[in-house]
C-alpha positions, 0 to 999 in steps of 0.5 A: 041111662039110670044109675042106681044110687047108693045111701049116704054114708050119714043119716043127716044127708037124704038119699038121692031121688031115684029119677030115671030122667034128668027133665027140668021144664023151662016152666019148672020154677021151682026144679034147681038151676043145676039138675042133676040126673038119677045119680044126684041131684043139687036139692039132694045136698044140703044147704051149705048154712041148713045142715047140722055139721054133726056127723057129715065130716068123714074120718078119712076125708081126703085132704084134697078137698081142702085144696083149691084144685080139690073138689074138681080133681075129686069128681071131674071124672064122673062130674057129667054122670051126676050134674045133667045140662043146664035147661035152656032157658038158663042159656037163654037168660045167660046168652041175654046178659052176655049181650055182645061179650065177652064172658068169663065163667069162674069154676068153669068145670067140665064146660056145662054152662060155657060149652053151650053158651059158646055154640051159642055163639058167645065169647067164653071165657074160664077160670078153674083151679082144677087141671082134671076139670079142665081137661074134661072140658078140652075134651069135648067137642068145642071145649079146646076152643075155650080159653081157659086160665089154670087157677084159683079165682080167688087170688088170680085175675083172669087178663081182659075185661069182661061183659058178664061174669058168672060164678054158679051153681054155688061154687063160691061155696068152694072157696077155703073162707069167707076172706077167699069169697071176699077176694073173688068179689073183688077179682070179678070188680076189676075185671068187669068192662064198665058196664059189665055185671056179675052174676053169682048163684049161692044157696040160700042161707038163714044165718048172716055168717059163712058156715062150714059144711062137709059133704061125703056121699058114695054114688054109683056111677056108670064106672062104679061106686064113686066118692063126692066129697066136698068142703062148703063154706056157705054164702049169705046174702047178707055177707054177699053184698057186703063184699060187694059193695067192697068191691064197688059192685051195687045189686041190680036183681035177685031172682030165684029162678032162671026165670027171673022170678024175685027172691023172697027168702026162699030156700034153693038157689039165689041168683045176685045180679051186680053192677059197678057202682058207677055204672050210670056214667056210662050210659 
């Protein structure tokens, strides 16, 4: 179905791609890890840390956004219409990693990365601070099968240790500040089997320093013309192994594809794949 798309409300931000299809080819090594379909697309949003902040904060923001639950309970409804599945070679690469489980996703959202990996026959695992976003996972098929914590992956710790932990499509950018990132680093360490990994996807950002942005775009979706908001705080690098290694997790891998094609600085997605630091006592 092809939804028509309304111009954003700042001339900062582009119009979103009028796509009529949501492809993503497994040799598409440049497309986004997160397409989207006709209504949005995540090359269509700013880079957290690219986007002057001139002009993107709407004058009637709702506050929610500024609250952990806030970004999911805001487009939870109409998430599925703008953020197509995920291609299956990011399954696969994810189902890989698992290896015999099992995995906690933190911003689990509507299921779009656990409900497939689940069929797959992994043992998912979710944290999300969203109750709307939880219920629209409850309601597919398969999605009551996951378990699922209510809250804020940044102060609370999921019970259980994990063999993958997975924050992506740049939802640690959600969090209030870079304290609240820092913890989340933290919170994942501790809940890691001592073989266990992290993998965090953020956007690529130019500058060392968190940076707030703020997103407010009008789509037209399937139930008419909707509201995406969001409060960004972007993620470098830099400061993303710094908490790391706070943490005690150590780089193992930094792709830009869910090929696991190296980083070299380009814009788009990064993905950083962690380990614990001492993970060389256990094998």
């Amino acid at each position: 179905m092809h939804y028509d798309h309304v111009r954003p409300r700042n001339d900062n931000l582009p119009a979103p791609r009028d796509m009529t299809t949501s492809t993503l080819h497994d040799d598409d090594l440049t497309a986004p890890s997160n397409p989207t379909p006709s209504a949005l697309r995540d090359d269509d949003l700013p880079a957290p840390c690219d986007t002057p902040l001139s002009g993107l904060r709407s004058t009637n923001m709702p506050a929610l956004c500024d609250e952990p639950s806030g970004y999911g309970d805001g487009c939870a409804d109409f998430y599925d219409q703008i953020y197509a599945p995920p291609p299956r070679m990011a399954i696969a690469r994810l189902a890989a990693l698992a290896g015999s489980g099992p995995v906690l996703e933190a911003g689990i959202g509507t299921g779009r990365y656990a409900l497939p990996l689940a069929a797959a026959g992994v043992a998912m695992h979710g944290i999300d601070a969203s109750p709307a976003m939880l219920a629209a996972l409850a309601a597919k098929p398969g999605g009551a099968a996951i378990p699922v914590t209510l809250g804020d992956f940044a102060t609370m710790r999921v019970p259980g240790r994990f063999r993958l932990i997975t924050c992506l499509a740049d939802t640690l950018s959600l969090l209030a500040d870079a304290t609240a990132q820092a913890s989340a680093l933290s919170h994942f360490a501790a809940a890691l089997h001592s073989d266990g990994q992290v993998l965090i996807e953020t956007a690529a950002c130019p500058t060392t320093e968190s940076t707030d942005t703020h997103i407010d775009i009008a789509l037209t979706t399937a139930t008419g013309t909707r509201r995406y908001a969001a409060r960004r705080c972007g993620v470098s690098v830099t400061a993303l192994d710094g908490w790391a290694a706070a943490a005690g997790l150590t780089l193992h891998e930094r792709w830009r594809d869910w090929r696991g094609s190296p980083w070299n600085g380009e814009a788009g997605s990064v993905f950083s794949l962690y380990q614990r630091n001492d993970v060389h006592r256990y094998r």
